[in-house]
PyMOL Python script that loads the backbone (N, CA, C, O; Angstrom):
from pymol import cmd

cmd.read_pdbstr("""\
ATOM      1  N   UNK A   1      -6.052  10.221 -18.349  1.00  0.00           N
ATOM      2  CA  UNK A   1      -6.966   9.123 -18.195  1.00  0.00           C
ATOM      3  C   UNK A   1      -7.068   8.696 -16.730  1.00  0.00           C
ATOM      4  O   UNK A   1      -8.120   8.416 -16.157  1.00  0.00           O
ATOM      5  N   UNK A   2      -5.508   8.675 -16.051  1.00  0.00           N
ATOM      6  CA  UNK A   2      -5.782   8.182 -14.148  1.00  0.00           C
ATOM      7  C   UNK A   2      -6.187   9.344 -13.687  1.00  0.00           C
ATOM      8  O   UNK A   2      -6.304   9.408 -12.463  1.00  0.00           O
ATOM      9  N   UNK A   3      -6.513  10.567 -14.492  1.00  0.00           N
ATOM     10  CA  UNK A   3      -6.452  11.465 -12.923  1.00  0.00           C
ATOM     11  C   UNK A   3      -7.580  11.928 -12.488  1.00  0.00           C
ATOM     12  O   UNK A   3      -7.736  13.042 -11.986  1.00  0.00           O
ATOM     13  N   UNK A   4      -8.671  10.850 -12.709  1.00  0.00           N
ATOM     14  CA  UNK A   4      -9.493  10.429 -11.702  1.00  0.00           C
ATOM     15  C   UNK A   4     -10.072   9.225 -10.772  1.00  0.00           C
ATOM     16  O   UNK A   4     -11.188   8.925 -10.347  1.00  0.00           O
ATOM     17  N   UNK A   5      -8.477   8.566 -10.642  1.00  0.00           N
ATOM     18  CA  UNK A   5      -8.212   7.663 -10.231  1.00  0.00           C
ATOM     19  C   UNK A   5      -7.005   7.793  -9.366  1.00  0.00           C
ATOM     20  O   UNK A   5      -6.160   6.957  -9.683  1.00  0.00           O
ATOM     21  N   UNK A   6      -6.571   8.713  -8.186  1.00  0.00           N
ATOM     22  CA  UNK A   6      -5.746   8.426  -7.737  1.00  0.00           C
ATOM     23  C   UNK A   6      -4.853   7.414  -6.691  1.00  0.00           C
ATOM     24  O   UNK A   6      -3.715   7.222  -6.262  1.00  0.00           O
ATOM     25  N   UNK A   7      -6.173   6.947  -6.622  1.00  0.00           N
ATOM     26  CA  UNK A   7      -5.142   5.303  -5.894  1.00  0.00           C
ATOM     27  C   UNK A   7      -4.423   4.480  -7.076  1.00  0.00           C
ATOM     28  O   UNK A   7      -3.389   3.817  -6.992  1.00  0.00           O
ATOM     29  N   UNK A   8      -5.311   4.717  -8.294  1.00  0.00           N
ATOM     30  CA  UNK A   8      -4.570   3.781  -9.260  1.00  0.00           C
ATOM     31  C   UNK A   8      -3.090   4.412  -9.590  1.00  0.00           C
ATOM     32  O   UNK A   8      -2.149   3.671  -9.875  1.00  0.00           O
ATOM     33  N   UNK A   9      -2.970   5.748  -9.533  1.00  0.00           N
ATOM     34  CA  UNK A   9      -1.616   6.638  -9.810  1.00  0.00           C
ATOM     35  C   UNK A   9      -0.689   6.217  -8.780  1.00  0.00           C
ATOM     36  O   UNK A   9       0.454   5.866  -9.072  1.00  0.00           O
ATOM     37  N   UNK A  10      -1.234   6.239  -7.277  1.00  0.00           N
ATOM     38  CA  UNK A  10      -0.194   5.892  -6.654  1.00  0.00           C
ATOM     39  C   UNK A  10       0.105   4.607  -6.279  1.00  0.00           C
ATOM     40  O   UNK A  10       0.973   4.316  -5.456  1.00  0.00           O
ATOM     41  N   UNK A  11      -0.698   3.723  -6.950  1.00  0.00           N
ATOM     42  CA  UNK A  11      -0.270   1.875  -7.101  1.00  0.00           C
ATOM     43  C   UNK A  11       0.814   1.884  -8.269  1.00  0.00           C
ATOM     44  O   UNK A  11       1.760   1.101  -8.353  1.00  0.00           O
ATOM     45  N   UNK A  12       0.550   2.760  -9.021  1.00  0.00           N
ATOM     46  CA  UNK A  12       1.602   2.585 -10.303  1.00  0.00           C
ATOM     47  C   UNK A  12       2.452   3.172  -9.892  1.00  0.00           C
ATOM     48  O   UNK A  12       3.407   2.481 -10.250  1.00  0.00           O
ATOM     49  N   UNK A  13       2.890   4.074  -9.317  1.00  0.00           N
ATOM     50  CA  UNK A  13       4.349   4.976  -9.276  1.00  0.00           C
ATOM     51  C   UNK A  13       4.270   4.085  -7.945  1.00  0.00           C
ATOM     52  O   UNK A  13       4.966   3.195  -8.433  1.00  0.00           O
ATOM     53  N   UNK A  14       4.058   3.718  -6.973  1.00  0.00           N
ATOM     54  CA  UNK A  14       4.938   2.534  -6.084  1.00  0.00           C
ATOM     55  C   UNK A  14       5.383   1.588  -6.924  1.00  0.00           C
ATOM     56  O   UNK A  14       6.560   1.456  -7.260  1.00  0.00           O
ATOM     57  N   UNK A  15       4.385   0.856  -7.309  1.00  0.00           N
ATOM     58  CA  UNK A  15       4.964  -0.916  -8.281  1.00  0.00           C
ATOM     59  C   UNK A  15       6.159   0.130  -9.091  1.00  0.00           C
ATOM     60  O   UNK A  15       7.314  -0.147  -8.765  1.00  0.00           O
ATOM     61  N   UNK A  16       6.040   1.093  -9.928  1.00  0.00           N
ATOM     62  CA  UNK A  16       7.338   1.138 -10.390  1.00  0.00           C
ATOM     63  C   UNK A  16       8.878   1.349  -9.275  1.00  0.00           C
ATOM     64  O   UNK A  16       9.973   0.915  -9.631  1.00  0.00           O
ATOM     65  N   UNK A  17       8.726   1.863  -8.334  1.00  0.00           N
ATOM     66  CA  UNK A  17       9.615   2.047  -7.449  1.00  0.00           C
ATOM     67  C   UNK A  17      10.031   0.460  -7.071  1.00  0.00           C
ATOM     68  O   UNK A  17      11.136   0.008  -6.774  1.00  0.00           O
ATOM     69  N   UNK A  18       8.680  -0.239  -7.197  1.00  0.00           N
ATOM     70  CA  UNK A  18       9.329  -1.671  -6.274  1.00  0.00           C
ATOM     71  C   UNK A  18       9.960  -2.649  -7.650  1.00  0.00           C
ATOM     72  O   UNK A  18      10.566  -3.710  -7.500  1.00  0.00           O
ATOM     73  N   UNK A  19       9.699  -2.104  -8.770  1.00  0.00           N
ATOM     74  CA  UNK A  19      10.488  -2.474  -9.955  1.00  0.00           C
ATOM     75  C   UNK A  19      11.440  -2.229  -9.846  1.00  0.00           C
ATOM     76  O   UNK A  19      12.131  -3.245  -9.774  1.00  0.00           O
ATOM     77  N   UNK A  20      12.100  -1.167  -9.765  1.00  0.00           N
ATOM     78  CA  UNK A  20      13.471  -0.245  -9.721  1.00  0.00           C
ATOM     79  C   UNK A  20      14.299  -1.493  -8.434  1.00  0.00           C
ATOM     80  O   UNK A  20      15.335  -2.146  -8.563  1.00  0.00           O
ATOM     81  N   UNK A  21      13.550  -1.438  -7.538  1.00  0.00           N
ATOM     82  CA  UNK A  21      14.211  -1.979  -6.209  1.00  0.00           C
ATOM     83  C   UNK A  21      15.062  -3.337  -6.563  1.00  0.00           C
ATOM     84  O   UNK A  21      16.193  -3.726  -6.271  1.00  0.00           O
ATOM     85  N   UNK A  22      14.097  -3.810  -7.248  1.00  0.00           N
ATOM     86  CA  UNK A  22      14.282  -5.671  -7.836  1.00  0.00           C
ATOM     87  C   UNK A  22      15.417  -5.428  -8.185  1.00  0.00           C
ATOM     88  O   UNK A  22      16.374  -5.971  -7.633  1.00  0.00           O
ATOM     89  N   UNK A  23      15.549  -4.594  -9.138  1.00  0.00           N
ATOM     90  CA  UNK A  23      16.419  -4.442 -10.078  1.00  0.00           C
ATOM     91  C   UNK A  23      17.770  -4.364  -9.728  1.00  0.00           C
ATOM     92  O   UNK A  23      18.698  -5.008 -10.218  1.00  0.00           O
ATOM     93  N   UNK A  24      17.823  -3.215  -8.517  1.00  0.00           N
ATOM     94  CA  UNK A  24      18.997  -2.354  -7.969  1.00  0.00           C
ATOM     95  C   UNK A  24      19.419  -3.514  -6.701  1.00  0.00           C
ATOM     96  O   UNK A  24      20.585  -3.575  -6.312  1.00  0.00           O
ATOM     97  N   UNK A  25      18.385  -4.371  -6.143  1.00  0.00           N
ATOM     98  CA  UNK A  25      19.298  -5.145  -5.494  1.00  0.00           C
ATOM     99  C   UNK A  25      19.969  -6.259  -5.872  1.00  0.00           C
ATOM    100  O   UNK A  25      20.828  -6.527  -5.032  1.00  0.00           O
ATOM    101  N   UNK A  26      19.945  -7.010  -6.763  1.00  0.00           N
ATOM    102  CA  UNK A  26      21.551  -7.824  -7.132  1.00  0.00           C
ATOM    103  C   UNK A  26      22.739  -6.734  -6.943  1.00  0.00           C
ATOM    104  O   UNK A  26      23.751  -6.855  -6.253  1.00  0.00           O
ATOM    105  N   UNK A  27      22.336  -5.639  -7.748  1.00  0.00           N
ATOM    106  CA  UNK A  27      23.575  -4.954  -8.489  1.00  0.00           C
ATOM    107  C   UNK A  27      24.782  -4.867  -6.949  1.00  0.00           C
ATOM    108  O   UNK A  27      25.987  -5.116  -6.911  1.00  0.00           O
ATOM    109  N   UNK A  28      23.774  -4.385  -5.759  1.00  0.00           N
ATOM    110  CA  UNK A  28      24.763  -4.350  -4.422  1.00  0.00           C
ATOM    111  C   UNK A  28      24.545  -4.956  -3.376  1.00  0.00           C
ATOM    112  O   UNK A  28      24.534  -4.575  -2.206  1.00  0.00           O
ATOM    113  N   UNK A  29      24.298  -6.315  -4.029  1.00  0.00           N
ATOM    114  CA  UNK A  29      24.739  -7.652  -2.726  1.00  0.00           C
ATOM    115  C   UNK A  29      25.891  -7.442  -2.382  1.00  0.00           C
ATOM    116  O   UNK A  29      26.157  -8.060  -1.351  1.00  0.00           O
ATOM    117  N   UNK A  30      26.717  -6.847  -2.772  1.00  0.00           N
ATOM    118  CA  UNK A  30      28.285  -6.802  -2.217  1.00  0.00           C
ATOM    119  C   UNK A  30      28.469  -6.539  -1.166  1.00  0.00           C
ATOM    120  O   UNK A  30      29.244  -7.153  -0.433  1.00  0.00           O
ATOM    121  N   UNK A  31      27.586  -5.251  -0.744  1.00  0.00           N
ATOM    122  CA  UNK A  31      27.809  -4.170  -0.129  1.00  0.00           C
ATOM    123  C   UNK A  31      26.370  -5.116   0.917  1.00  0.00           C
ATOM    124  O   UNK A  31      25.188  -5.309   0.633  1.00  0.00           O
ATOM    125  N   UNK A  32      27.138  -5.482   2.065  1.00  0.00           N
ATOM    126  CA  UNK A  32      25.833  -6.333   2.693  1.00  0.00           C
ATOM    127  C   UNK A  32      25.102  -5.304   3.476  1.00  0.00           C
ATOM    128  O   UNK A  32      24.196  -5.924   4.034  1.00  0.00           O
ATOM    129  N   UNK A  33      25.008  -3.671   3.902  1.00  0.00           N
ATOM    130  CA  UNK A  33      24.264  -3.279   4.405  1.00  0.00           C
ATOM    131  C   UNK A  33      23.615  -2.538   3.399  1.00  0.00           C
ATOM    132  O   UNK A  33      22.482  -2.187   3.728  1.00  0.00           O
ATOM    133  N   UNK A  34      24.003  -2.165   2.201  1.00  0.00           N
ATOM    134  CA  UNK A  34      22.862  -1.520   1.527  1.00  0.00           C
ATOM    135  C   UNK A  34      22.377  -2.947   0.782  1.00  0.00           C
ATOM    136  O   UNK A  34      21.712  -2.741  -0.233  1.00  0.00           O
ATOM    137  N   UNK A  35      22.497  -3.707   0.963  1.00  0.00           N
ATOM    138  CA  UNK A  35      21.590  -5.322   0.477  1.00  0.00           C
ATOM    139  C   UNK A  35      20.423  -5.369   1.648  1.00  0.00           C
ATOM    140  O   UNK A  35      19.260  -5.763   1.560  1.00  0.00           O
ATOM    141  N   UNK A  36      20.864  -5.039   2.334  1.00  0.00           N
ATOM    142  CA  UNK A  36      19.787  -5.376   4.123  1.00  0.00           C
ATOM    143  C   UNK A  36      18.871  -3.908   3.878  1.00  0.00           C
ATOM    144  O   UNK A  36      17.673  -4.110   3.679  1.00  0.00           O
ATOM    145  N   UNK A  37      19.215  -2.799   3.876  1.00  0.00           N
ATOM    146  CA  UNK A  37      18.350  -1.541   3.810  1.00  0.00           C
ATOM    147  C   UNK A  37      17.467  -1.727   2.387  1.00  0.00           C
ATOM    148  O   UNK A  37      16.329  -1.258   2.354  1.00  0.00           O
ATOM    149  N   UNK A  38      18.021  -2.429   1.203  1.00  0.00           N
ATOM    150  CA  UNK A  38      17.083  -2.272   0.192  1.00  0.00           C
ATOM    151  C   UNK A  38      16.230  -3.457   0.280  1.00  0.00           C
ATOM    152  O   UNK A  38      15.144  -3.413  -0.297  1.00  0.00           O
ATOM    153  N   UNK A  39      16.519  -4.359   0.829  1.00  0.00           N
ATOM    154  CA  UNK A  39      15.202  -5.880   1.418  1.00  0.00           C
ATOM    155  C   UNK A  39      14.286  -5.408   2.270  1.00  0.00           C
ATOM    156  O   UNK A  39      13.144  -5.865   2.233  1.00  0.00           O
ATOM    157  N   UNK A  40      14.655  -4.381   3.208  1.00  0.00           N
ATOM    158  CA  UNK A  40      13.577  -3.760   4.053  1.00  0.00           C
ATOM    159  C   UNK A  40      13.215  -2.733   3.163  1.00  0.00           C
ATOM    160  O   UNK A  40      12.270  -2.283   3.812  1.00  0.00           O
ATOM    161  N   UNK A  41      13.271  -1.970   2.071  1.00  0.00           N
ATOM    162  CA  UNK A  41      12.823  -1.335   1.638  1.00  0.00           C
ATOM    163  C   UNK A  41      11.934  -1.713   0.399  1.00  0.00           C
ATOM    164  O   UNK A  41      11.146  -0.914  -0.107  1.00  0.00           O
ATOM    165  N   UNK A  42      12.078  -2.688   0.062  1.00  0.00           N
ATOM    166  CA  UNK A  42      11.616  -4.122  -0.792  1.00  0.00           C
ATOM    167  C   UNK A  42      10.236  -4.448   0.352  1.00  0.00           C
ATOM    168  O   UNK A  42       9.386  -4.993  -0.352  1.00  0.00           O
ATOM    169  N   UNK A  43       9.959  -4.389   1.091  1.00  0.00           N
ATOM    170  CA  UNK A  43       8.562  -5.155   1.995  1.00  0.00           C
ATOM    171  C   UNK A  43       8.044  -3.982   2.069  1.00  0.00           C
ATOM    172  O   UNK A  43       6.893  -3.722   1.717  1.00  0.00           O
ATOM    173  N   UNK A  44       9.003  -3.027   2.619  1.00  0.00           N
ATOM    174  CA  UNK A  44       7.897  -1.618   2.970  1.00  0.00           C
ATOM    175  C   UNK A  44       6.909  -1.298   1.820  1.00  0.00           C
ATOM    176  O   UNK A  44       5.724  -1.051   2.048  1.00  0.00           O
ATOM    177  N   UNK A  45       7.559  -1.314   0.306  1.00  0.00           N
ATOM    178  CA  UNK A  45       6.779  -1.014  -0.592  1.00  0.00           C
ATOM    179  C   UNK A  45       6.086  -1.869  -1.386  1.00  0.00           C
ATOM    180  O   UNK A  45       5.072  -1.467  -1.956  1.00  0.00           O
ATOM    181  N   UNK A  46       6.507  -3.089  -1.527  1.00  0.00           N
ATOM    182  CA  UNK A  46       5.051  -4.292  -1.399  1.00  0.00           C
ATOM    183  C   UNK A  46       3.808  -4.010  -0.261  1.00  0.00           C
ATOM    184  O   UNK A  46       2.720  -4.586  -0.283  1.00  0.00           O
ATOM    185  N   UNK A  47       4.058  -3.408   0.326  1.00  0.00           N
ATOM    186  CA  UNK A  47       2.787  -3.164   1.736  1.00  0.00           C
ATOM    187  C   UNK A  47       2.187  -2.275   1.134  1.00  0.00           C
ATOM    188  O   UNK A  47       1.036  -2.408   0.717  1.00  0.00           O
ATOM    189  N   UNK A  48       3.046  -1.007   0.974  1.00  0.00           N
ATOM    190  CA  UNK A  48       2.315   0.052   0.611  1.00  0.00           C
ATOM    191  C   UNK A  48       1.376  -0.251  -1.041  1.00  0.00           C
ATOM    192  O   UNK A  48       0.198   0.031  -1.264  1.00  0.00           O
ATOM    193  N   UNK A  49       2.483  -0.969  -2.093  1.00  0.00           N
ATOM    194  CA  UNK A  49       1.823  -1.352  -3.014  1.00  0.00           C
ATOM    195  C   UNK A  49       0.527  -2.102  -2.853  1.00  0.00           C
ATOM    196  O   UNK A  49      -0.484  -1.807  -3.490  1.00  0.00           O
ATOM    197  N   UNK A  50       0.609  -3.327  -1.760  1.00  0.00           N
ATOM    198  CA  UNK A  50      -0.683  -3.835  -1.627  1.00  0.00           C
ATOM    199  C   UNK A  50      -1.852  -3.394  -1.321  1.00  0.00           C
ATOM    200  O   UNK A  50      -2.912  -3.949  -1.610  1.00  0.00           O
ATOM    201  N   UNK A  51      -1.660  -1.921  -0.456  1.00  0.00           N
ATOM    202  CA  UNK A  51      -2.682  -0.863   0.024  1.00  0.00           C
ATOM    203  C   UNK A  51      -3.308   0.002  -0.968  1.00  0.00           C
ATOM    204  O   UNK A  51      -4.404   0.557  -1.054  1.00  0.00           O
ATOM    205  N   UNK A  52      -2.105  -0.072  -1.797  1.00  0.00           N
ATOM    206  CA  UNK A  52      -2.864   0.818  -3.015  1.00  0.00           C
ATOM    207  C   UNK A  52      -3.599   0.298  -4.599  1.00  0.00           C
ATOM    208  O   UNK A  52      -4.163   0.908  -5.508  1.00  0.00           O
ATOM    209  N   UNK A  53      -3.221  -1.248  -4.330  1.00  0.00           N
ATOM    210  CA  UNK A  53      -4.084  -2.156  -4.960  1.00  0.00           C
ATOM    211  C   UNK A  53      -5.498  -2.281  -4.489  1.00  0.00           C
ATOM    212  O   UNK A  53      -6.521  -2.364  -5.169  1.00  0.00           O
ATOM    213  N   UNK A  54      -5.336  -2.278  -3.040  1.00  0.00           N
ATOM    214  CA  UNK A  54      -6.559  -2.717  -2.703  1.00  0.00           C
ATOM    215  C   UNK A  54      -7.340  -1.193  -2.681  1.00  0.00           C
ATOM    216  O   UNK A  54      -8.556  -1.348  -2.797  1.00  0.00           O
ATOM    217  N   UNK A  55      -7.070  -0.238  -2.600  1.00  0.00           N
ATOM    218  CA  UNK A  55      -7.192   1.043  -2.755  1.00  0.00           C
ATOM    219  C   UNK A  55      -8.233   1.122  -4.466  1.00  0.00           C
ATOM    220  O   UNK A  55      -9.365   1.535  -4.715  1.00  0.00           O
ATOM    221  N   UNK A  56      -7.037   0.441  -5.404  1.00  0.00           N
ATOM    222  CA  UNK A  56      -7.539   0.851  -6.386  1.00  0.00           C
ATOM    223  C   UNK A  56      -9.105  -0.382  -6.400  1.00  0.00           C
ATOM    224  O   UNK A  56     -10.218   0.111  -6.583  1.00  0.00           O
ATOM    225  N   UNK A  57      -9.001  -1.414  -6.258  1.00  0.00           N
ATOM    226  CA  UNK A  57     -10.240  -2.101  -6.686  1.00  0.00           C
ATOM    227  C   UNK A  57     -11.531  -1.668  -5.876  1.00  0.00           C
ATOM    228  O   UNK A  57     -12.631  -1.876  -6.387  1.00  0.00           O
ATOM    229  N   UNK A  58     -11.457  -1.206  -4.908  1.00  0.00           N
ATOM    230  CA  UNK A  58     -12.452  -0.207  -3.764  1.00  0.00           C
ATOM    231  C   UNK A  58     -12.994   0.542  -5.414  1.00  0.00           C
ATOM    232  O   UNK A  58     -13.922   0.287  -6.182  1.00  0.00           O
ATOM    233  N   UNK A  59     -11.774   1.635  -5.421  1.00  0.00           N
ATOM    234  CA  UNK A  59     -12.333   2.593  -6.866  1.00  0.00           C
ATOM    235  C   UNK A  59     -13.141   2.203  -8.005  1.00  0.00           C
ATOM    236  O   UNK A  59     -14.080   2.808  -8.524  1.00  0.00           O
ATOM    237  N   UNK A  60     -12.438   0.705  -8.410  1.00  0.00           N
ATOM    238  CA  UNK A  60     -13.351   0.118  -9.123  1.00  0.00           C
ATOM    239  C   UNK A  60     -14.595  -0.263  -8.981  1.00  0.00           C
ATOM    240  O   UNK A  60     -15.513   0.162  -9.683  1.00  0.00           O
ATOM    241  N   UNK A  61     -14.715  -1.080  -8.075  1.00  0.00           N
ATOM    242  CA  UNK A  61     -16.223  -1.199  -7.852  1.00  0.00           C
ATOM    243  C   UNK A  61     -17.053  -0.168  -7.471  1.00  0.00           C
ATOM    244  O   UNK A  61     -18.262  -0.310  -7.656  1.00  0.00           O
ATOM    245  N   UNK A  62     -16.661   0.765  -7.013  1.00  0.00           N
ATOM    246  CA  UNK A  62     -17.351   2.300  -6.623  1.00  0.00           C
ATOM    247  C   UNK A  62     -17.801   2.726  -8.257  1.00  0.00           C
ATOM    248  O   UNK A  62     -18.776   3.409  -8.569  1.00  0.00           O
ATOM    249  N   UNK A  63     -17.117   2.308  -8.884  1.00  0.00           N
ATOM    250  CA  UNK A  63     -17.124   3.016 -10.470  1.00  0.00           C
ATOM    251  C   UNK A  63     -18.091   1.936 -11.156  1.00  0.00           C
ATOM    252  O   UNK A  63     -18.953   2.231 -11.985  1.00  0.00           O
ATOM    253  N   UNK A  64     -17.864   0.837 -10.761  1.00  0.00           N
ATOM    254  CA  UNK A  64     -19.175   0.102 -11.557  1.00  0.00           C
ATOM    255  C   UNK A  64     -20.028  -0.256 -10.850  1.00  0.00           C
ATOM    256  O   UNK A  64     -20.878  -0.844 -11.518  1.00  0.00           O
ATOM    257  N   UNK A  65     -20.272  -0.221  -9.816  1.00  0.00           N
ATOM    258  CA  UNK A  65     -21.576   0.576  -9.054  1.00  0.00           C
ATOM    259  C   UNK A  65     -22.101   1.737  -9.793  1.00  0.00           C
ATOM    260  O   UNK A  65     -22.878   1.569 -10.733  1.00  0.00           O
ATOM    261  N   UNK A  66     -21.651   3.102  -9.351  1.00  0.00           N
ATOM    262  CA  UNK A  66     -22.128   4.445 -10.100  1.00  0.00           C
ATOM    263  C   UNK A  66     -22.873   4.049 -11.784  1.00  0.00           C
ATOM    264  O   UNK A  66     -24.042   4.240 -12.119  1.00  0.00           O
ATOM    265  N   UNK A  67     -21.564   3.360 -12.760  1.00  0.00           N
ATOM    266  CA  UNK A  67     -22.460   2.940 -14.013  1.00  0.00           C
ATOM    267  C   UNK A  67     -23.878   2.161 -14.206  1.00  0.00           C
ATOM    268  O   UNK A  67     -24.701   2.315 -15.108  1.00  0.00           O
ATOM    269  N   UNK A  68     -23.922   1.155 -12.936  1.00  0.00           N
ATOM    270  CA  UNK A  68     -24.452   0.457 -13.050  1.00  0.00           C
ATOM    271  C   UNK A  68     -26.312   1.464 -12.818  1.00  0.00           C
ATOM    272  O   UNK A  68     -27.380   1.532 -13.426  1.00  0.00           O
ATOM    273  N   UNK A  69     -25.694   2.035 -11.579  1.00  0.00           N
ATOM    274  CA  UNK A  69     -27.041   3.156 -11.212  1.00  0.00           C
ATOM    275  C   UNK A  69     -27.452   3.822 -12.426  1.00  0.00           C
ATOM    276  O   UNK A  69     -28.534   3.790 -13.012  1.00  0.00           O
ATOM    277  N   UNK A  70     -25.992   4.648 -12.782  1.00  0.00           N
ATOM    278  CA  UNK A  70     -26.546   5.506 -14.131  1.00  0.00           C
ATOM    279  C   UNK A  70     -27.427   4.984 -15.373  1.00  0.00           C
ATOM    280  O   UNK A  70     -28.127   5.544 -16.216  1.00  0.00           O
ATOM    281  N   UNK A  71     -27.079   3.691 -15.106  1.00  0.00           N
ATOM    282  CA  UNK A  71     -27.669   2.581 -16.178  1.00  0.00           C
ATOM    283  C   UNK A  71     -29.595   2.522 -16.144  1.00  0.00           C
ATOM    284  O   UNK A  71     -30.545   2.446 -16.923  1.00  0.00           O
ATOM    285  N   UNK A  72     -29.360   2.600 -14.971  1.00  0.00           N
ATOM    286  CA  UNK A  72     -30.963   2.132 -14.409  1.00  0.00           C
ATOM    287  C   UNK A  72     -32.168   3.365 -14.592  1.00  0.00           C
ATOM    288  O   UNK A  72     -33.375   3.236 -14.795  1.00  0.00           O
ATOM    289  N   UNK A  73     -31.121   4.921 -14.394  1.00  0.00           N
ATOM    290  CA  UNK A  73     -31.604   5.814 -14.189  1.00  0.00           C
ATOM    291  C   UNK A  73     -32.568   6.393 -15.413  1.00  0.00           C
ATOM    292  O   UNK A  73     -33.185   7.448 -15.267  1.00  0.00           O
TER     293      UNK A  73
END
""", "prot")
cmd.dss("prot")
cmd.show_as("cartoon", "prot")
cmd.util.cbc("prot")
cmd.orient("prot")
């Protein structure tokens, strides 16, 4: 069904990575430098996630544009 949508594929397999991240950093606050490498790794992929959000709604409206033409045609 996404795979003609690949910004939407790679908004979803980031957000899941930045799921995973949430997750995995309580577990090693202990450990205060892999707490500091996974907070910077926590922004990097909110960025990238946000790029590929905005990525995907570009797609969208490109896509209901096109219907909208096909509509008329």
């Amino acid at each position: 069904m996404l795979k003609a949508y690949p910004a939407t594929q790679l908004f979803l397999l980031w957000l899941v990575i930045l799921i995973l991240l949430v997750f995995i950093t309580p577990l090693l606050t202990e450990w205060h430098y892999f707490s500091t490498l996974l907070n910077s790794l926590k922004f990097i992929v909110k960025v990238i996630c946000g790029f590929f959000l905005v990525c995907t709604l570009i797609e969208l409206k490109e896509l209901m544009h096109s219907r909208k033409q096909k509509h008329f045609h």
